[in-house]
C-alpha positions in Angstrom: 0.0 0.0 0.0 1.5 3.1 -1.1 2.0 6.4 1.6 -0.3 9.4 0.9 2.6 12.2 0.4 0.4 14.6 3.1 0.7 11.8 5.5 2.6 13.4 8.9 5.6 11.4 9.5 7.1 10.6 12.8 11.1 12.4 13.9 13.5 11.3 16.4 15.2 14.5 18.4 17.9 13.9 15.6 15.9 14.2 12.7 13.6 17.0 13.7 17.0 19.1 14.6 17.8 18.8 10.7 16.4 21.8 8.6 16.9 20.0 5.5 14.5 17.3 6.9 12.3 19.3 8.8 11.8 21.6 5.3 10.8 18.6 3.6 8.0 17.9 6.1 4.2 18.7 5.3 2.7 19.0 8.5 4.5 20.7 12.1 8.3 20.8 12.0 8.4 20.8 15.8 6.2 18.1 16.6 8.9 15.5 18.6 8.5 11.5 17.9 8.0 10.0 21.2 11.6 8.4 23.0 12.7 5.3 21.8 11.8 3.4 25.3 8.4 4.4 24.4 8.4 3.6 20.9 10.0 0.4 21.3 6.5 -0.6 23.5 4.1 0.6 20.4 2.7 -2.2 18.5 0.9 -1.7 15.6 -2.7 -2.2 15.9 -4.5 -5.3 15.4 -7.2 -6.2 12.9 -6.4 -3.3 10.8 -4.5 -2.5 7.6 -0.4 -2.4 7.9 0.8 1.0 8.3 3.8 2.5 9.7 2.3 5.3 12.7 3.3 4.1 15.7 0.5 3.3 18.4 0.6 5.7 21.9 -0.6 5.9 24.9 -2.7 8.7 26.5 0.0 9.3 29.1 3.0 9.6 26.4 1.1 12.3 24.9 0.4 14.0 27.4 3.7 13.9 28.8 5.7 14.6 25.4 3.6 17.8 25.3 4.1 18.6 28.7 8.4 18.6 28.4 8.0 20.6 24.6 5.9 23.3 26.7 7.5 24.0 29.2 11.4 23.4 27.8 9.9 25.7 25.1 9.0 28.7 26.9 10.2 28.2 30.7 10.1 32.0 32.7 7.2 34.1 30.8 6.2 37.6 31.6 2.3 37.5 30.6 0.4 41.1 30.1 -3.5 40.5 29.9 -6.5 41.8 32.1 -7.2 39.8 35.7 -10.9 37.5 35.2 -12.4 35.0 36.6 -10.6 35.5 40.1 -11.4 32.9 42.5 -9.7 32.5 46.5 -10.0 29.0 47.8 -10.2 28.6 51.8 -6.7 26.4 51.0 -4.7 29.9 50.3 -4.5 28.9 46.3 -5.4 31.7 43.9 -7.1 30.7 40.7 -7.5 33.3 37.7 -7.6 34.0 33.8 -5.5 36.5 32.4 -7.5 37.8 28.6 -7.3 40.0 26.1 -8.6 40.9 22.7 -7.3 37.6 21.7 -7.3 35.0 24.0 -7.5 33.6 27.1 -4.8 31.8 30.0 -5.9 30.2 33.0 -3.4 30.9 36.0 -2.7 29.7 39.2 -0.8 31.5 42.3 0.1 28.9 45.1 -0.4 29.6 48.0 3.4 29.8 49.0 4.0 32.8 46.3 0.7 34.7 47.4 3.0 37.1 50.1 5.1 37.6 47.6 3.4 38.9 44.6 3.5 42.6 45.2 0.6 43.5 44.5 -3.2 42.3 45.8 -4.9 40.7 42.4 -8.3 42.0 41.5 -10.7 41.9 38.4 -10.5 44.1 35.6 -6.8 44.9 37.0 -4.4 44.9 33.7 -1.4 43.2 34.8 1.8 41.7 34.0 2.1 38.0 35.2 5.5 36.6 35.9 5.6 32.8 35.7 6.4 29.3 34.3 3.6 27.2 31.5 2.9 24.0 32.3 0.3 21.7 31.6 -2.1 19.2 33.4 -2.4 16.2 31.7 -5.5 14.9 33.5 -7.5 17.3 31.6 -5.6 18.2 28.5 -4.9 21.8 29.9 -2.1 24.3 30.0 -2.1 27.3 32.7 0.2 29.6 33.9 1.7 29.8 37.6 2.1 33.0 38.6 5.3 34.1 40.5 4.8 37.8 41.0 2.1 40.4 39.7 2.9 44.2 38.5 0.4 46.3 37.2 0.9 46.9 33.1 2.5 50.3 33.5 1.6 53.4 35.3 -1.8 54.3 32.9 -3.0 51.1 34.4 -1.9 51.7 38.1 -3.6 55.2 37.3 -6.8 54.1 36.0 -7.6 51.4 38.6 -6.7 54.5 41.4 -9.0 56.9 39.6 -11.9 54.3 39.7 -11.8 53.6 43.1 -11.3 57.4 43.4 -15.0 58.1 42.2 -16.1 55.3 44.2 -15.2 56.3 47.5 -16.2 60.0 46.4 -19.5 59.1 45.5 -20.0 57.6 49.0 -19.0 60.7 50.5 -15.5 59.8 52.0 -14.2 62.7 50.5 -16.7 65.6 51.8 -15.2 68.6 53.3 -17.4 68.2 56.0 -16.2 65.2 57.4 -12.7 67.2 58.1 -12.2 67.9 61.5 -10.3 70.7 62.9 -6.4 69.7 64.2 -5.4 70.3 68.1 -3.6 73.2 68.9 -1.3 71.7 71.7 -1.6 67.8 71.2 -0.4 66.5 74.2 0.4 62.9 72.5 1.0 62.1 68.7 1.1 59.2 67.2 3.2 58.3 64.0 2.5 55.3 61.9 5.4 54.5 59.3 8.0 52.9 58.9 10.8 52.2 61.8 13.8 52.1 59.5 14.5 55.2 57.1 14.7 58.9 57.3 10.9 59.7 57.9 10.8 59.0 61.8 13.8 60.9 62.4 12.5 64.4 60.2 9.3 64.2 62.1 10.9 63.4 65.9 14.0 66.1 64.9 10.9 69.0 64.2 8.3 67.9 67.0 12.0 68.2 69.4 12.7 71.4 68.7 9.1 73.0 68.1 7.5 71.9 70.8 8.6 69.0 72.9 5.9 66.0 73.1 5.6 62.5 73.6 5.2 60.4 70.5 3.8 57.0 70.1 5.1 55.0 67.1 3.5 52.6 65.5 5.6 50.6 63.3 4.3 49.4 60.0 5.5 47.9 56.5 5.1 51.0 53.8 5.3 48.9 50.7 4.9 46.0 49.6 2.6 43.1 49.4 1.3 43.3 53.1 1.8 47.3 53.8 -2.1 48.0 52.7 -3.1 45.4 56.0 -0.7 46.5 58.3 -1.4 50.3 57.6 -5.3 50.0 58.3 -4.8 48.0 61.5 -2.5 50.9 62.5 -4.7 53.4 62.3 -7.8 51.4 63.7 -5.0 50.0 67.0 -4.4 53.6 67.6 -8.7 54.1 67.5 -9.0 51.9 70.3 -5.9 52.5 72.4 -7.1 53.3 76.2 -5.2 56.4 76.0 -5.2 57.4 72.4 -3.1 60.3 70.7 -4.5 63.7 69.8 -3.3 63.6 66.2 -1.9 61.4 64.0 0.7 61.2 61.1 0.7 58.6 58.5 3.8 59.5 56.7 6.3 57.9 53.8 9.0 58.8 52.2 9.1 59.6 48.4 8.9 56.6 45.6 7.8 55.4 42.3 4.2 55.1 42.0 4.3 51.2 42.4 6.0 51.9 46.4 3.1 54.2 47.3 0.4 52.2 46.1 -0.5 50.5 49.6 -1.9 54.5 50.5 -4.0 54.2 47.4 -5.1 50.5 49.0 -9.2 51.0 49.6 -8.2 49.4 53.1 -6.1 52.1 54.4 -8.4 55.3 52.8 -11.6 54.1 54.6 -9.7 53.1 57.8 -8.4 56.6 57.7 -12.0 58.2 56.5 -13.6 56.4 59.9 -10.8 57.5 62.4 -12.0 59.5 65.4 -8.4 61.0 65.4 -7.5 63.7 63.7 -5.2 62.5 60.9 -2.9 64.0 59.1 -1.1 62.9 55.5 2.3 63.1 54.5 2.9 60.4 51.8 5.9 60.8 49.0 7.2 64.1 48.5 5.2 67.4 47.2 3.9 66.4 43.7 3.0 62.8 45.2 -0.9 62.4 45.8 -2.4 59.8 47.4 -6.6 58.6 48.1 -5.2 58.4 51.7 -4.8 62.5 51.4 -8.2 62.7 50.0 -10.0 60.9 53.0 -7.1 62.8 56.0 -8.3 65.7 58.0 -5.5 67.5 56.4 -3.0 66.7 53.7 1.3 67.5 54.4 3.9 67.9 51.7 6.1 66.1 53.5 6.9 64.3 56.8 8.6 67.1 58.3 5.8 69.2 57.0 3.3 66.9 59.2 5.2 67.6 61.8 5.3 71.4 61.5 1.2 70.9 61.4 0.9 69.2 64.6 3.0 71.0 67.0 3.6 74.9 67.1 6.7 76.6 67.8 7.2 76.6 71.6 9.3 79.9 71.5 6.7 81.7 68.9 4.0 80.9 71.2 6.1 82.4 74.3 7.1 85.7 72.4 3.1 85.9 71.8 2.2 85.4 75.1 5.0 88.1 75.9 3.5 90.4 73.6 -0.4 89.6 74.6 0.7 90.0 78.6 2.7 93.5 78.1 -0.6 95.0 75.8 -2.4 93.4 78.4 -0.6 95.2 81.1 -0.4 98.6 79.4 -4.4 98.7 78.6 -4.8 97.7 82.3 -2.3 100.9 83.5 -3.9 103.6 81.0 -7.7 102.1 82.1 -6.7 103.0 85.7 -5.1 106.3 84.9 -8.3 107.0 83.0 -10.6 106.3 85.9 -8.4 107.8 88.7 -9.0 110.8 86.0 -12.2 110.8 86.1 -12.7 110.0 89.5 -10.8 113.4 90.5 -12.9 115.4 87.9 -15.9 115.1 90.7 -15.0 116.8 93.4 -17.1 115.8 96.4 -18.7 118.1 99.1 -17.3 118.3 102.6 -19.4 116.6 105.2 -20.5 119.4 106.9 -21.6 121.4 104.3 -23.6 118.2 102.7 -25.5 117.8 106.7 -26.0 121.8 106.6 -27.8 121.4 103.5 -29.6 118.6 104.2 -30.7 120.1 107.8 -31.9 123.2 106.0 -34.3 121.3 103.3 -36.2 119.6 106.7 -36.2 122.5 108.4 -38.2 123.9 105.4 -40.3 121.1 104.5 -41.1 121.2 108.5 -42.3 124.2 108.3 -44.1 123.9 105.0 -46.5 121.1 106.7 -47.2 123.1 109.1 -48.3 125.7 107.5 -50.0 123.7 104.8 -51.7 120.9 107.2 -54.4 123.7 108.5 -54.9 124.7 104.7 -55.6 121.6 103.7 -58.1 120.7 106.1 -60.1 123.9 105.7 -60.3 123.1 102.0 -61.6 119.5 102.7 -64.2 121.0 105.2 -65.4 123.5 102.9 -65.9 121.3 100.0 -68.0 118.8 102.2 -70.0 121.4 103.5 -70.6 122.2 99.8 -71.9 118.8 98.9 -73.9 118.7 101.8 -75.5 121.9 100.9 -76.4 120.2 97.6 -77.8 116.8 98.7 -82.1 116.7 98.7 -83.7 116.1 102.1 -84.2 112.2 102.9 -88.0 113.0 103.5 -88.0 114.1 99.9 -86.9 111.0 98.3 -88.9 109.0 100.5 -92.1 110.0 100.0 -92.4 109.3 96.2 -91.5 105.7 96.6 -93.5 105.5 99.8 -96.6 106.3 97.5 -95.7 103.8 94.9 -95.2 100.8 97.2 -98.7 101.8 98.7 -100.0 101.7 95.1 -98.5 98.3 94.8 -99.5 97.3 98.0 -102.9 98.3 97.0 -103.5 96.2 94.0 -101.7 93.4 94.8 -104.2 93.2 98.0 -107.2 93.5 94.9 -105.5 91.4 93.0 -105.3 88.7 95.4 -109.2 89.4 96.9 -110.2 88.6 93.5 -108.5 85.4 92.7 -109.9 84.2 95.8 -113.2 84.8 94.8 -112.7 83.4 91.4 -111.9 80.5 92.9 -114.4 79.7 95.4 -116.6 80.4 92.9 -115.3 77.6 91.0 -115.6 75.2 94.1 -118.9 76.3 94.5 -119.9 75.5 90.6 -118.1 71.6 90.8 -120.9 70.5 93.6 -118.8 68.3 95.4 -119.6 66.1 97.8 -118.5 65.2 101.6 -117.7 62.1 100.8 -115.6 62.8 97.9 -113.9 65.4 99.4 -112.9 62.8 102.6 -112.0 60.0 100.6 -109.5 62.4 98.4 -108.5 64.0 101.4 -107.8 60.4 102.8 -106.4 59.1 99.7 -103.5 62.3 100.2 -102.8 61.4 104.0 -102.5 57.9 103.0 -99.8 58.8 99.8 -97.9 61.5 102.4 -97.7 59.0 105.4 -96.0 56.5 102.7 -94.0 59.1 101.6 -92.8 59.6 105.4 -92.1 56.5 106.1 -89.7 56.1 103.5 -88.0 58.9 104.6 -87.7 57.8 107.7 -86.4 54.8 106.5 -83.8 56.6 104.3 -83.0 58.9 107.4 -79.3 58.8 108.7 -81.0 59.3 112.3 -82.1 55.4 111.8 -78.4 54.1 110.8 -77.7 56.1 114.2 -80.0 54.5 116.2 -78.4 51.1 115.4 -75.3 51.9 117.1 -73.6 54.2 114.6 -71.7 57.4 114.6 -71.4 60.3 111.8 -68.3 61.6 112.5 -67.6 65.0 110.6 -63.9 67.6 110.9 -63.9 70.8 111.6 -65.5 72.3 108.9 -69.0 70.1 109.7 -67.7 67.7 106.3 -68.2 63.9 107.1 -65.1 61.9 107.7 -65.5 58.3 105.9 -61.3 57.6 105.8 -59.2 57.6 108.5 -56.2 59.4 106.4 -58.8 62.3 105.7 -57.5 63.4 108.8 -54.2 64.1 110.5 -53.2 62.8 113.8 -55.0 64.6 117.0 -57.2 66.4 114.7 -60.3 67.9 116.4 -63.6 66.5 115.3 -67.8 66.0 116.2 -69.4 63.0 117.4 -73.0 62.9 115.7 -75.5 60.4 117.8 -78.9 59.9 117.3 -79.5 61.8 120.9 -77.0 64.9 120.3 -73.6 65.8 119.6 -69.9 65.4 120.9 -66.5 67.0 120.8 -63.4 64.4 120.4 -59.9 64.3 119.6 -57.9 61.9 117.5 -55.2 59.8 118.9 -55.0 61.7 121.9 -51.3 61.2 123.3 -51.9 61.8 126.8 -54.9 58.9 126.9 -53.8 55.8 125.6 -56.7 53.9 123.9 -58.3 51.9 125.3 -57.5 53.4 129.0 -56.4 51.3 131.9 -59.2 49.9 134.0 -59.3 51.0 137.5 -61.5 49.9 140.8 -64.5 52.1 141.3 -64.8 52.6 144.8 -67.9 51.7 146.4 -70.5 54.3 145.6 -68.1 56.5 143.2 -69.9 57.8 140.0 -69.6 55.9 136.7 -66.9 57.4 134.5 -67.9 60.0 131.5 -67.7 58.9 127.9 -66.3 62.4 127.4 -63.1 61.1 128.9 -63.3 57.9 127.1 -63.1 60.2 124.1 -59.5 61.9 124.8 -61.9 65.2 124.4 
């Protein structure tokens, strides 16, 4: 059976490393022929026609194409955008790295996940650093991921200004949410970096401004876990028992890869929710940072942060200086002023003032008595006057005398004739003796009914059954014992007069201690018995 010439034939390492060879061959030039202790195990197949391709297993394949991918490429630097990111609770990091073109699964163990330098994230554009290699179990490649950099500062740049308008729109950056710094902090706490140049500028300026204690709090300022440690900073200062009045969060000066753990969304919201002031001094002047955004007040520098904290000690002094001598010198010309004016009323002598004094009673002495007589005369005359000009009593009496008579008069003829009007009437009805004593009886018999329900309803009757109305002061009846205070005076109502009593009479215990009558002494008094 002849060879069809597109057939793909089958190289040894030798034969595929000649170009004359490899030019000659139709299909891949870099397709390898399996090793020879493989291919001496290949049998050709049975119950089929005679043909010179070898026969392979599943796990030769897989493992030729494993050692050709990986001897091929080795270390690769992959740029693509972060999808698909997935954290398993084991610490491994699974991902796809795309673009317009493709696709690449990744993996970052869990060993090279401190170590990446940056915090992976979807939509993040990002060169990969790694090894290819393949997983023959399901016919995959991936790549495992060594360390991560974002693609170039426009990326860094764009994933800091989307986060930017996120935490603006939620109002982290509002001006109102700035809070005034402390004039004299008595404490101030610094969170940076222990080693480096930034503790010492910002200890050297607080030294010779103003002495004060400060409290470091040492943190990473890049890297992989400087975002972490940075946030718990500034919430471990929050909740210290005796937290600082301010606080720094301060870095030196470095690329835009070193200070993006200040551009972490951590750190900017930690600092956004401290109850500390806080104040920013990350990278030099022309560095900006979202952690400046969200601080109570943004710094230049370190030793700029520093110079907002604390003021100068001796500047303060030579103002208090200046404040106590203007102080002094308003004081002085206030009193001169006053002593001044105080001299410009000159006041009388003693004497003269009680001369003068003596003489304005003496006057006023002499002007009631002179006056008093006056006075009276006037008074007298002008009752006299009105006295004069009053009518006689007799006068105004005797017109209304007449009209009462008249009054008198008809009411008298008025009555005579309804009188007679109505006997008349009784006359006319023709009654009877007979009718007239039983309706007369009927009435006795309706008012005696009438009585004795009264009597019934009488309180005289509840009194004859043993019972006393007792009634205060004031003749109201008592029916609660609190009503009344202790020894309060009150009446005794029985059904055969009244009594006079006292309540809780001290001096007569209740009930009173018995005694022996004598032979023929008089019977005690229930007045007694009373405490009255």
């Amino acid at each position: 059976m002849s060879q069809d010439p597109d057939d793909d034939l089958i190289f040894t390492a030798d034969e595929t490393a000649a170009p004359a060879q490899a030019k000659a061959t139709p299909g891949p030039a870099a397709r390898p022929r399996a090793p020879a202790a493989r291919a001496s195990a290949a049998r050709p197949p049975t119950n089929s026609a005679p043909t010179n391709v070898p026969e392979f297993s599943v796990s030769d394949i897989s493992g030729s194409i494993k050692r050709l991918l990986e001897g091929a490429f080795g270390r690769v630097r992959v740029r693509g955008e972060i999808t698909e990111l997935k954290r398993y609770p084991s610490g491994h990091v699974y991902l796809s790295l795309k673009d317009e073109g493709g696709k690449i699964a990744g993996v970052i163990w869990r060993s090279a996940v401190p170590r990446l330098g940056m915090v992976p994230e979807n939509g993040a554009e990002i060169i990969a650093t790694g090894r290819i290699t393949t997983y023959g179990e399901r016919s995959s490649y991936q790549l495992v991921i060594e360390r991560l950099e974002y693609a170039g500062e426009g990326a860094m740049l764009a994933r800091i200004e989307q986060l930017r308008q996120k935490l603006l729109a939620e109002g982290l950056f509002a001006p109102e949410r700035k809070r005034p710094l402390p004039f004299l902090p008595r404490r101030i706490g610094v969170i940076t970096s222990r080693a480096g140049a930034v503790l010492h500028d910002i200890c050297t300026t607080i030294s010779r401004r103003f002495p004060h204690e400060v409290l470091l709090w040492p943190v990473a300022v890049q890297g992989e876990g400087a975002a972490p440690q940075i946030a718990a900073a500034i919430e471990g200062m929050n909740r210290l028992a005796e937290p600082p009045d301010v606080l720094i969060v301060a870095r030196g000066g470095g690329s835009l890869e070193d200070l993006m753990a200040f551009n972490d969304e951590r750190v900017v919201r930690a600092a956004a929710a401290s109850k500390i002031p806080l104040i920013s001094a990350v990278g030099h002047e022309t560095d900006t940072t979202l952690i400046d955004f969200a601080s109570d007040r943004r710094a230049p520098t370190p030793t700029a942060a520093a110079e907002l904290a604390v003021p100068v000690r001796a500047e303060l002094q030579a103002d208090l200086d200046h404040r106590a001598a203007r102080l002094s010198g308003a004081l002085a010309g206030t009193l001169r002023s006053a002593r001044q004016h105080l001299e410009s009323y000159r006041l009388p002598s003693l004497p003269v003032l009680l001369e003068t004094n003596r003489m304005r009673l003496e006057d006023r002495a002499q002007r009631l008595e002179l006056g008093l007589p006056a006075a009276l005369q006037r008074a007298r005359s002008r009752l006299e006057t009105a006295s004069l000009q009053l009518r006689a009593p007799e006068l105004i009496l005797a017109p209304r005398q007449k009209a009462l008579d008249a009054a008198g008069s008809a009411l008298n003829a008025a009555w005579e004739r309804s009188l007679a009007g109505r006997q008349m009437l009784l006359l006319r009805q023709n009654l009877s003796p007979d009718l007239l004593a039983s309706r007369v009886q009927l009435q006795r018999a309706r008012l005696e009914g009438l009585g004795r329900q009264l009597e019934a309803l009488s309180p005289r009757q509840v009194l004859e059954r043993g019972y006393v109305l007792v009634q205060d002061a004031q003749g109201r009846p008592v029916t609660r014992q609190a009503q009344l205070p202790p020894h309060s005076r009150v009446t005794l109502d029985f059904v055969d007069g009244k009594r006079l009593a006292e309540l809780d009479p001290e001096e007569h215990p209740w009930p009173p201690p018995r005694r022996p009558r004598e032979r023929g002494a008089p019977l005690p008094r229930l007045q007694g018995d009373l405490g009255i």
